[in-house]
N, C-alpha and C positions, 0 to 999 in steps of 0.2 A: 764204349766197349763194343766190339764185334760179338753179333747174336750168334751162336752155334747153329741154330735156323737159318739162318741167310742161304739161299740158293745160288752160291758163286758163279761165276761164269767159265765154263771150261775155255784151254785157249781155242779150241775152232770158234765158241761163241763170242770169246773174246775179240779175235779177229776177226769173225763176220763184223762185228760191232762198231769197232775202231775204220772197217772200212766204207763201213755204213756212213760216218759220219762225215769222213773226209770225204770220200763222195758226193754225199751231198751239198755241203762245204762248197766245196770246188765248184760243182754246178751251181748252185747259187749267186756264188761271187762272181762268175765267169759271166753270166746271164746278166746279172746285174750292172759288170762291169761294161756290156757290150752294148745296155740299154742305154745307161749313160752318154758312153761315148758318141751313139747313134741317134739316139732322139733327146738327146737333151734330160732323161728322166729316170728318177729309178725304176726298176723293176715293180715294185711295190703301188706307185702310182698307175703303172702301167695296166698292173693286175683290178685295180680300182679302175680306171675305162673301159676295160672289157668285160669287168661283172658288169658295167651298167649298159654296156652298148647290146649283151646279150639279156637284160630283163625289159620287160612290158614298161614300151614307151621312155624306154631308156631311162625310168627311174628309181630308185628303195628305197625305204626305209633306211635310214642312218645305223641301226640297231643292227638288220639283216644284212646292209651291206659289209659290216664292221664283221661280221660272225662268216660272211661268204670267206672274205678274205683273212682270215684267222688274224685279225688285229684286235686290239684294247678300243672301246670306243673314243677315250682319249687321243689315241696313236690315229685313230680314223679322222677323228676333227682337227686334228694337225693338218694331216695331209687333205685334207679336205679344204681348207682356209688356201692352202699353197696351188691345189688344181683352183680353186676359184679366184685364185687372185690372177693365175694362169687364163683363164676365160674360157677351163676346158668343163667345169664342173658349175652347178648352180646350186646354190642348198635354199628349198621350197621348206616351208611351214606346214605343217599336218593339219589339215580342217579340223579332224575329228579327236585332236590328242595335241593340247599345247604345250604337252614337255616334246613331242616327236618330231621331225624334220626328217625328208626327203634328201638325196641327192638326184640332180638330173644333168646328164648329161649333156652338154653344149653342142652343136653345130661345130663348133673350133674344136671341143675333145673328141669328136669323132672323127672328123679328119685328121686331129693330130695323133687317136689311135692304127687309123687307115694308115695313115702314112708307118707310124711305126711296127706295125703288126708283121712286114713281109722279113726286116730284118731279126724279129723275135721268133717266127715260127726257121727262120734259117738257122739260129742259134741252137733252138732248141734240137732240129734236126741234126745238127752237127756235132754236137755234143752232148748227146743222148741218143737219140734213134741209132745213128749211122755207125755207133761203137757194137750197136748189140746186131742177134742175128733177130730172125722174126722170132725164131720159138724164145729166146731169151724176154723180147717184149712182149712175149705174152705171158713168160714168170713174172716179170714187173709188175704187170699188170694185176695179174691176181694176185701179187705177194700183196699189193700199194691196195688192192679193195678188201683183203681178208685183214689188215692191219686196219685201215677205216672205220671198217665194221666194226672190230672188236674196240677201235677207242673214243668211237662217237654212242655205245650202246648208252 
């Protein structure tokens, strides 16, 4: 049964909404589909070598990294078995915590992020940056941190 409470969506919000999705949609799968084709990897993995090439010593916690990159720790040790069978990831034992495990990053996954990173920062320029004006990226910007905010509180 539909609550007489429910706050509908008017059609502008409805149509910001629907164009919100496909949006990002499209950016996703585009990015995704370009990493593939480029470096041999998803996206996904990809986003996994650059949270570790930009933390201390290139390595995390399995828990942290799994939460940087909005994954399930399940969905994280997947990919995590597949970059290390890859030779690009290492998973290290926690001294201080026998349930916990490190990833670190390899010598092979940073050059195999090196290598991919020039055609991923072009993608992104391309189909993101290059459609907006500046003052547009900078509503992105604040729209994408005032939405963060409010759904990481």
């Amino acid at each position: 049964m539909l609550s007489a409470m429910t706050r509908w969506l008017n059609s502008d919000e409805q149509h910001t909404w629907r164009a919100y999705l496909t949006a990002s949609r499209a950016l996703t799968e585009t990015l995704d589909r370009e990493m593939q084709r480029d470096a041999g990897m998803p996206q996904a993995y990809y986003e996994i070598l650059a949270r570790l090439s930009e933390a201390p010593q290139r390595r995390m916690r399995m828990s942290e990294l799994a939460d940087a990159v909005g994954s399930s720790r399940s969905r994280l040790s997947h990919a995590a078995a597949r970059l290390e069978a890859a030779g690009w990831l290492r998973r290290e034992e926690c001294p201080t915590d026998r349930r916990g495990q490190f990833a670190a990053l390899t010598d092979a996954g940073f050059a195999t992020l090196a290598a991919a990173a020039p055609g991923h920062v072009e993608g992104v320029r391309r189909h993101l940056f290059d459609a907006l004006s500046p003052a547009q990226v900078d509503q992105l910007r604040r729209i994408c941190e005032t939405l963060n905010d409010h759904l990481t509180r």
